[in-house]
C-alpha positions in Angstrom: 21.8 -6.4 -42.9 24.7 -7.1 -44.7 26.6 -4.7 -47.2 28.7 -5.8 -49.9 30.8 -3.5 -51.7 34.0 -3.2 -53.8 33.5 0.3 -53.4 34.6 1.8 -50.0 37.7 3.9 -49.0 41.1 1.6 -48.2 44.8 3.2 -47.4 45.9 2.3 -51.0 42.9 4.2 -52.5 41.2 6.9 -50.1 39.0 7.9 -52.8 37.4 4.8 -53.4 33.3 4.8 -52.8 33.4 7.4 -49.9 29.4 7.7 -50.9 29.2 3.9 -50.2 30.8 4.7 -46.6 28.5 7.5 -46.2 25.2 5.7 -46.7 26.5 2.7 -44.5 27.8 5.5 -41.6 24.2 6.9 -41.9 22.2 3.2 -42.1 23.9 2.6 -38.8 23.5 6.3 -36.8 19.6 5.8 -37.8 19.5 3.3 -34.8 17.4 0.8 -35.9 19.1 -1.6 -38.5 22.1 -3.8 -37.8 24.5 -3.4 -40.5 27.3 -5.3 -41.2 30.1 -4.8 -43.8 31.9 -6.8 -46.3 34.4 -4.7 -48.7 36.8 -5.6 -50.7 39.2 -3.8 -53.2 39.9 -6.2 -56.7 42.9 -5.8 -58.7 40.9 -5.0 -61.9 39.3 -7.6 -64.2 36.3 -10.2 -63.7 38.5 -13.5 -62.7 39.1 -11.6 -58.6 35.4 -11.8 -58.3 34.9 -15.7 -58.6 37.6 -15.6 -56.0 35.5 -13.2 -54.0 32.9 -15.2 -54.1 34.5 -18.4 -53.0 35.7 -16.3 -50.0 32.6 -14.8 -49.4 31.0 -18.7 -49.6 33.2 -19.3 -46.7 33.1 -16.4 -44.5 29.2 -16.7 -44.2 28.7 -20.1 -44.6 25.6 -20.5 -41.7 25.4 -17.0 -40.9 22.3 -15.4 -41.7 20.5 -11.9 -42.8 17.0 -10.0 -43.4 19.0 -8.2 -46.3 22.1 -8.6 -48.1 22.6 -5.3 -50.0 25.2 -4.9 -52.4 26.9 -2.1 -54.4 27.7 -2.9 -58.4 26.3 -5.5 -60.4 29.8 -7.6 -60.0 29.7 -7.3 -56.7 26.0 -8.3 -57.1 27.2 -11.2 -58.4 29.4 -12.1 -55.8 26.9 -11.7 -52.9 24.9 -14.6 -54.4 27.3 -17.1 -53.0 26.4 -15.4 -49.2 23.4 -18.0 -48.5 21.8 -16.6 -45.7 20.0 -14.1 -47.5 16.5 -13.6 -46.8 15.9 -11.0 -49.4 18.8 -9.6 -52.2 18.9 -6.0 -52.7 22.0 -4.7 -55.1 22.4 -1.0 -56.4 23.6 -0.4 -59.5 25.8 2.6 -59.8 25.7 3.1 -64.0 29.1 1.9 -65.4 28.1 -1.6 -64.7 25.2 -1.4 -66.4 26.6 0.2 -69.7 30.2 -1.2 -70.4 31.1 -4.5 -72.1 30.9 -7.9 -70.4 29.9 -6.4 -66.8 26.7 -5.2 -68.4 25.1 -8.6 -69.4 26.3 -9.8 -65.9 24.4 -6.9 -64.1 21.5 -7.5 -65.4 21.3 -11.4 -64.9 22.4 -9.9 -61.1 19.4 -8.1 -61.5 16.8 -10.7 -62.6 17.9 -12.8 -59.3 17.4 -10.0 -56.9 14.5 -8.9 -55.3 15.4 -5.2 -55.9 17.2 -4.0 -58.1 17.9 -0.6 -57.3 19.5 2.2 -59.5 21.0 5.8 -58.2 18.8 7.7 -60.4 15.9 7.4 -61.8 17.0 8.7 -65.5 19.3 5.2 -65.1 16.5 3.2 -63.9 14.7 4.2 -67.1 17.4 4.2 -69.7 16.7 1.5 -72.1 20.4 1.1 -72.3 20.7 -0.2 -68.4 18.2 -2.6 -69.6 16.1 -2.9 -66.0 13.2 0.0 -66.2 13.1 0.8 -70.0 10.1 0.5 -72.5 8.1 -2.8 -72.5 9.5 -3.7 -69.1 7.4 -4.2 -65.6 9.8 -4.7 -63.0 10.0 -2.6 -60.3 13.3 -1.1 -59.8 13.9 1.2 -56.7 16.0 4.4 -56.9 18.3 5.1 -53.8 21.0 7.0 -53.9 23.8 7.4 -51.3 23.6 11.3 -51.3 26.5 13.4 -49.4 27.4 13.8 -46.0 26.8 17.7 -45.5 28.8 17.5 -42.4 32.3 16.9 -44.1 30.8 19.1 -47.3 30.6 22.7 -46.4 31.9 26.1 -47.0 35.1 27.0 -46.1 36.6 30.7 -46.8 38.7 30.4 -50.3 41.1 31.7 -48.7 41.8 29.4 -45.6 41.0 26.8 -48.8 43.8 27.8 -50.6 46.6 28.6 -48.4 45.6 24.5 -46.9 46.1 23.4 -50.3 49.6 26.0 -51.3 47.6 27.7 -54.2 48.1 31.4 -54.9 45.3 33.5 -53.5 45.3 35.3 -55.9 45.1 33.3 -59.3 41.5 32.3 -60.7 40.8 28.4 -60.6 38.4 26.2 -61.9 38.3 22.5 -60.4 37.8 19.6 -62.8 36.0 17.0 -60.0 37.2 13.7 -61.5 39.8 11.3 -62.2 41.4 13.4 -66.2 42.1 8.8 -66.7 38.5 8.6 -67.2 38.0 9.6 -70.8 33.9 10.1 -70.0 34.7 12.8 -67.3 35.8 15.0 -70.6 38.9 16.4 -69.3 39.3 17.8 -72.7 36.1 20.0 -72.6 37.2 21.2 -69.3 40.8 22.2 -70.9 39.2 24.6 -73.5 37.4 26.4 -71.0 40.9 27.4 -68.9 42.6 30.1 -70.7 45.1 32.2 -70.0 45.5 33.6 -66.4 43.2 30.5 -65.3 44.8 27.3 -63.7 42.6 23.7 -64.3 43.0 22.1 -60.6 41.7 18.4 -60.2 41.8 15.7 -57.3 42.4 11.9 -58.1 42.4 9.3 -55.4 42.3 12.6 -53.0 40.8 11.6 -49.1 37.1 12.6 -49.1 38.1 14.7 -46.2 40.5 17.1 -48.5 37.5 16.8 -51.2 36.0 20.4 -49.3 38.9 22.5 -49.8 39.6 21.8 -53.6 35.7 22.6 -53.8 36.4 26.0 -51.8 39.5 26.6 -53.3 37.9 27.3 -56.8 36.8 30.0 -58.8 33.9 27.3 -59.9 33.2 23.5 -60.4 33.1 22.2 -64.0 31.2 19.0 -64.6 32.3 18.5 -68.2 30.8 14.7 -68.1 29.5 12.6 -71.3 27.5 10.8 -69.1 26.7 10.0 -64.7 24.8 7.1 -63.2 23.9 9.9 -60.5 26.7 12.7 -60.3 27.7 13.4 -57.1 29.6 16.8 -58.0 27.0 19.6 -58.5 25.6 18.7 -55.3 29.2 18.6 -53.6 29.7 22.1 -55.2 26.0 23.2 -54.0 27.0 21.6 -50.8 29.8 24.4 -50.6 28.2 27.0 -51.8 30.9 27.4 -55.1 29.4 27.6 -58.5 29.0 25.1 -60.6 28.4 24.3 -64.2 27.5 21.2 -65.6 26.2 18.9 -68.5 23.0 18.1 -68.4 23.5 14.3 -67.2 22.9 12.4 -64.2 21.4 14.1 -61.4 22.7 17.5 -62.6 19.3 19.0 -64.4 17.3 17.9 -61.1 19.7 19.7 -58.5 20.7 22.7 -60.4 17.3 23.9 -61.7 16.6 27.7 -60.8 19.5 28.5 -58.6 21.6 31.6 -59.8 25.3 31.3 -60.6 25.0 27.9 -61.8 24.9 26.2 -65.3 23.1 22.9 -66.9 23.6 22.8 -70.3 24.7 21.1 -73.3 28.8 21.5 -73.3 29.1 24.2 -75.3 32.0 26.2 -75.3 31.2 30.3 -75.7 28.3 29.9 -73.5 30.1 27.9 -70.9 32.8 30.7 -70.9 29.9 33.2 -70.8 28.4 31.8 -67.5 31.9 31.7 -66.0 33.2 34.7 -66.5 31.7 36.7 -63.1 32.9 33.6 -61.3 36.2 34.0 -62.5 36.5 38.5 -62.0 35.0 37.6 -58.6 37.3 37.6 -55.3 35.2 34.6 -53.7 32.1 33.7 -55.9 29.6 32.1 -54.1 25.7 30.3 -54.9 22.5 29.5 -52.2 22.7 25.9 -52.9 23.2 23.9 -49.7 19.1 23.9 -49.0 18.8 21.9 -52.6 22.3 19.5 -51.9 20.9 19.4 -48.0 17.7 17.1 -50.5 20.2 15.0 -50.6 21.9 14.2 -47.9 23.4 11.2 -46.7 21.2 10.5 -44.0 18.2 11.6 -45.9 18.9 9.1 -48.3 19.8 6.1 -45.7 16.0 6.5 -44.8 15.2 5.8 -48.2 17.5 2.6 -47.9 16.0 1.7 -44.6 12.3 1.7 -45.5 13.0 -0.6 -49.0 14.8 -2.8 -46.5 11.5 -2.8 -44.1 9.3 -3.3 -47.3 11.5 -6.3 -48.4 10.7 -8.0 -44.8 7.8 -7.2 -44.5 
């Protein structure tokens, strides 16, 4: 198999598709699969890609694979000029489907694949994606990269906190996104922090620091207008901190029936309602690793692996 992804982890940004790293680190430890990886990290724009794809022309000109898998519909795009291909899975990840001239580009990326594959199934269905909606018959695969419950776990909020230099004593709430991102709602999660309560937030943050901001807080706010998945709530889960979340992405699914936690419209009096315990208590914690443990990284890879053996043959 070969991967394609602008979405992995480099030096200049650690924070970049640690999920796509996790599902390749699992498709390899199942044993069975050869997988190979191409990742690249463009400046920004769509002009970087033809140039990817030139290089990607010559890098595996004669070289030849079961599956050539690739991450984003640009990308997607990209791993057409790789030749060798005996079947063309690409997973779309939800921006690329929604947003301006990457959209109509996706879903021509699409159209030549042989499975298009979504990270939930609410996007596979969305009549905005524009792959599984009304009136359409293609069969579109949902596979997501899930987490890797190794790195995600509990860790005292104490021991969290003095890693990070935070007060021990002072009540935080973690904000798990980049504030740039005007979708993530930084806004929404500002009116929830009042007085006495610090907003804490990681951007380009190593995955492997990613635990203790989650185990430093008071509680995870998910304050999104909309996810392709959401990796998040399950992160939170993962750690065992609270977490409250619109009721996008995967967040309904995961966080159904398990006390301490929120999915809900963003509304603010009840969202200050459901995090005031978490906020009086010393170290507020939820049973949720059994539910994030459904979603595991490795889990998942076996999800990955069988549409690759259903592709072959």
């Amino acid at each position: 198999m070969l991967v394609v992804t602008n979405m992995y982890p480099t030096p200049r940004r650690p924070a970049l598709g640690p999920f796509v790293r996790d599902q390749v680190d699992a498709l390899r430890e199942l044993g069975d699969l050869e997988v190979e990886l191409h990742s690249f990290d463009p400046p920004g724009g769509i002009r970087p890609y033809l140039s990817e794809a030139l290089a990607l022309a010559r890098r595996y000109r004669g070289s030849s694979y079961d599956v050539v898998h690739s991450h984003y519909g640009l990308t997607g795009f990209c791993a057409l000029a790789v030749r060798g291909a005996g079947a063309r899975a690409v997973t779309f990840h939800g921006d690329d489907l929604r947003l301006g001239k990457v959209a109509p580009i996706s879903r021509l990326v699409a159209r030549l694949s042989d499975l298009p594959a979504t990270v939930s199934a609410g996007l596979a269905r969305s009549e905005a994606a524009g792959l599984g909606g009304p009136g359409t018959r293609r069969r579109v695969a949902v596979l997501p990269c899930g987490i890797d419950l190794d790195r995600l776990k509990p860790i005292p909020r104490a021991e969290a906190r003095r890693e990070l230099g935070l007060d021990p004593d002072r009540r935080y709430l973690l904000f798990p996104a980049d504030p740039s991102r005007p979708e993530k709602r930084m806004d929404r999660a500002r009116q929830l922090a009042g007085d006495g309560v610090e907003l804490i937030h990681y951007d380009n943050t190593p995955p492997e620091r990613v635990p203790l901001y989650i185990n430093a807080a008071n509680a995870v706010v998910v304050t999104s207008e909309r996810e392709g998945f959401g990796l998040a709530p399950l992160e939170a889960l993962a750690c065992g901190v609270p977490v409250l979340a619109t009721d996008v992405g995967i967040a309904p699914l995961v966080l159904a029936g398990i006390e301490g936690t929120l999915c809900a419209p963003f509304e603010p009096e009840r969202w200050r309602g459901a995090l005031a315990p978490h906020l009086e208590d010393a170290d507020p914690r939820v049973e949720g690793r059994a539910r994030a443990a459904m979603f595991g990284s490795r889990r998942m890879a076996e999800r990955v692996a069988c549409a690759y053996r259903d592709l072959v043959g």
